[in-house]
C-alpha positions, 0 to 999 in steps of 0.5 A: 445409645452412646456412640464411639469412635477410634481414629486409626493411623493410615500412611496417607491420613488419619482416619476416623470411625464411628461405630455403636457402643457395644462394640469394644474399642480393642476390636479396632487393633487388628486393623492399624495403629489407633491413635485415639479413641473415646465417644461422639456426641453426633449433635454437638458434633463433638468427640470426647472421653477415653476407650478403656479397652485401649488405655487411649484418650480422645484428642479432642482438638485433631478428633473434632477436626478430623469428624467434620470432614467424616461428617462433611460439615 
């Protein structure tokens, strides 16, 4: 199973959330401002691709960073 991810815009930082594939990205909009979305390759640890319920690419360099310190690696 694919897992995605949508990183939200938060007045202090931003924050990333991971969530299983059959949920839509969009179910996210009600909670801020989404920055980013796409899918997490929990293995390599790394996030790629787009949402196309959001019309939103992933930001790989921010993303990957931002799923390091998620994943406290």
């Amino acid at each position: 199973m694919k897992t995605k991810y949508v990183v939200i815009k938060d007045t202090i930082c931003p924050a990333l959330i991971i969530f299983p594939e059959y949920i839509l990205h969009s179910i996210f909009n009600s909670i801020g401002k989404i920055t980013s979305a796409g899918f997490v390759n929990l293995k390599t640890k790394s996030c790629y691709g787009e949402s196309i319920s959001l019309k939103l690419k992933s930001n790989p360099k921010r993303d990957n960073n931002l799923l390091k310190i998620l994943l406290r690696d």
